[in-house]
VOSE-789802 format. One record per residue: residue in three letters; z, y, x of N, C-alpha, C in turn. Coordinates in steps of 0.02 Angstrom, whole numbers, plus 50000, padded with zeros to 5 digits. Layout:
// residues N
alaZYXZYXZYX;...
This chain:
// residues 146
unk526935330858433526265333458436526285340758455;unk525785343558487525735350358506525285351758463;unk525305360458439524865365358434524925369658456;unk523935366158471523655371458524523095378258465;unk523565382458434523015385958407522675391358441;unk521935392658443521825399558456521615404658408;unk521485406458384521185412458338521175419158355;unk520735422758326520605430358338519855432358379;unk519845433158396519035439358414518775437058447;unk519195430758517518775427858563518765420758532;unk519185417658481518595413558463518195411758432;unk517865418558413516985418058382516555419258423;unk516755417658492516165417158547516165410258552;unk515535408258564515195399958580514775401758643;unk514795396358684515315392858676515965390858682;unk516205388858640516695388858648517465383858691;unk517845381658726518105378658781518695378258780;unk518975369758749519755373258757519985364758803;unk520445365658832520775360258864520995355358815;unk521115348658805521465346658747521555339658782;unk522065335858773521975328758778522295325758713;unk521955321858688521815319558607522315310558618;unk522465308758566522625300658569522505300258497;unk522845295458450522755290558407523355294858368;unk523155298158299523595305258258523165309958275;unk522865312158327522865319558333522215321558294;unk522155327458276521865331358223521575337958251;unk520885339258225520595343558263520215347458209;unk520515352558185520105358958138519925363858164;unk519235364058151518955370658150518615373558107;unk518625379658090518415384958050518005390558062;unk517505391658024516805395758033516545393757992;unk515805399258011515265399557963514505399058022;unk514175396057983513705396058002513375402358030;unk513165404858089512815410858116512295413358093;unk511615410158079511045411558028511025406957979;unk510325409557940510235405757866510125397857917;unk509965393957863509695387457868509025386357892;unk508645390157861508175390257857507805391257945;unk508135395957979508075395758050508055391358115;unk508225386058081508395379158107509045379958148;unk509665379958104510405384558130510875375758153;unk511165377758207511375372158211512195371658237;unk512725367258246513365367458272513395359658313;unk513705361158354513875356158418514535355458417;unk514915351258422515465350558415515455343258479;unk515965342258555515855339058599516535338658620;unk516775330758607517285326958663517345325158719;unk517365330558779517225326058853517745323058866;unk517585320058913518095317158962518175319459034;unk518065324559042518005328259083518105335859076;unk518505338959125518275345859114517535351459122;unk517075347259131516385349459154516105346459084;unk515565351959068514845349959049514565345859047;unk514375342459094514235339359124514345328759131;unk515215330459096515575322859095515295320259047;unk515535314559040515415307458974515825310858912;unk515475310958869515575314858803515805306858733;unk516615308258723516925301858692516525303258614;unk516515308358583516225309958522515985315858530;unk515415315958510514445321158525514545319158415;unk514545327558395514355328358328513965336758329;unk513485333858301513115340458295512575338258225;unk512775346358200512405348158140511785351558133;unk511435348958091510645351958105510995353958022;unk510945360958018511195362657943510745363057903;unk510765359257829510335356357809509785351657800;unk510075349657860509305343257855509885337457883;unk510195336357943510765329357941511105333257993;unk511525326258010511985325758050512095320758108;unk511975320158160512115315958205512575315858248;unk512765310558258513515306858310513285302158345;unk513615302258422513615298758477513875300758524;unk513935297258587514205295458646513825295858708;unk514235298558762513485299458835514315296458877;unk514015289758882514285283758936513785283459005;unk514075286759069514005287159113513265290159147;unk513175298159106512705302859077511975298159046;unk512015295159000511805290458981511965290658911;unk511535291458851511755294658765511745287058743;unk512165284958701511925277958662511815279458611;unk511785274658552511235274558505511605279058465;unk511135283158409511435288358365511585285158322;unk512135289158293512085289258207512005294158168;unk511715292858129511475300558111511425297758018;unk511745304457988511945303857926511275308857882;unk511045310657817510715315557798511165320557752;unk511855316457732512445320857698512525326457692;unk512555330257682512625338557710513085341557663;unk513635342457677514105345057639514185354157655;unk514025358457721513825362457745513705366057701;unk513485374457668513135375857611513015383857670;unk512315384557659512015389757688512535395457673;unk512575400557747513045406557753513635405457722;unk514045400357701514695398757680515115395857717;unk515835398957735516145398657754516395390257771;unk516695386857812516945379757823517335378857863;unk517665372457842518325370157884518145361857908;unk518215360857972517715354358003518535351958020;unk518475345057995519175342758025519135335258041;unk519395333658108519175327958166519865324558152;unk520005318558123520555315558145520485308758195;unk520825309558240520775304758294521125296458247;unk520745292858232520915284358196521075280158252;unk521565274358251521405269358308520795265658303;unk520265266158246519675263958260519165267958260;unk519335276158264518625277758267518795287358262;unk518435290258235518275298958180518165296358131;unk518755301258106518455303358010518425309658021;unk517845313257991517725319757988517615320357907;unk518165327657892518195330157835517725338657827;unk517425335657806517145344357777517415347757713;unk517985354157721518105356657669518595352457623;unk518955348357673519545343757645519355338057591;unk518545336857615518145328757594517965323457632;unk518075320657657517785314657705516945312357689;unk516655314057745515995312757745515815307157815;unk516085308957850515835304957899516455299157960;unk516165296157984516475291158027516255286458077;unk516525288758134515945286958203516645281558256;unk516455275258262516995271058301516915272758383;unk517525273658411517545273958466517195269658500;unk516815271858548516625268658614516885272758687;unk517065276658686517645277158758518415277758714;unk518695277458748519465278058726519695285458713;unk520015287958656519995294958646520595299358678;unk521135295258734521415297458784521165298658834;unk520765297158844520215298358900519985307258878;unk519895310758831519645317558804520185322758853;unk519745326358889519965331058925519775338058902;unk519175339258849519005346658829518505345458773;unk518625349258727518415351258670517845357658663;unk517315354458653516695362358677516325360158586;unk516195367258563516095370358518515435374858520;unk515005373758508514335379258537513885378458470;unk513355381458473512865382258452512725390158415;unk512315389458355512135393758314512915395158257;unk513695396558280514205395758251514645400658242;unk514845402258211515365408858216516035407558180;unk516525407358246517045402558236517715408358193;unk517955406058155518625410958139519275406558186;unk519435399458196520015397258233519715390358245;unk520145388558287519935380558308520635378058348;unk521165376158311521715371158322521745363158336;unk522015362058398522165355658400522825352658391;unk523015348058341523505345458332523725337858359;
């Protein structure tokens, strides 16, 4: 397995862009804090393409509406399928967090803060993942792929 870590000054800019190709083991932490209160309607994007563009089929789409839920899905051939969307919120306004993606042969487990909250089954194949984009309302301290 490779690590790919970055850390330091440029990556608490969002958004954020790193090359990665993912399989079945690999592990994906990132660390930050939320940018504003909650209350602002503050949010984090977290995006698996398959592509190096914007633009491509996205294998796992997780984004946080902080404090109110969480939704997961897939954009098969720029085309979103059905959500899932959790109301869980493990997140805690202006507090620090550690988001961690492990690639399953059936699917994401995402740990918040070294708890398992969530789990979304593949619908593209997660060898297929060409870039890892990170954006929103986020302020990142590191983001390693293992």
């Amino acid at each position: 397995m490779a690590l790919l870590p970055t850390q330091g000054p440029a990556c608490g800019e969002v958004p954020y862009t790193k090359q990665a190709c993912l399989s079945v083991g690999s592990f994906v932490k990132i660390k930050g804090t939320p940018a504003m209160p909650f209350s602002k309607d503050t949010q984090m994007q977290v995006d698996f393409h398959t592509g190096n563009e914007e633009d491509s089929d996205i294998a796992f789409h997780f984004r946080v509406y902080f404090g109110r839920r969480v939704v997961m899905n897939t954009r098969q051939g720029g085309k979103w399928g059905e959500e899932v969307k959790s109301t869980v919120m493990p997140f805690e306004d202006g507090q620090p967090f550690e988001l961690a993606i492990l690639v399953q042969p059936y699917g994401y487990e995402v740990s918040v803060n070294g708890r398992e909250y969530y789990k979304f089954p593949h619908r593209l194949e997660p060898g297929h993942v060409r870039m890892i984009q990170v954006w929103r309302e986020v302020s990142l301290t590191s983001v390693y792929v293992i």
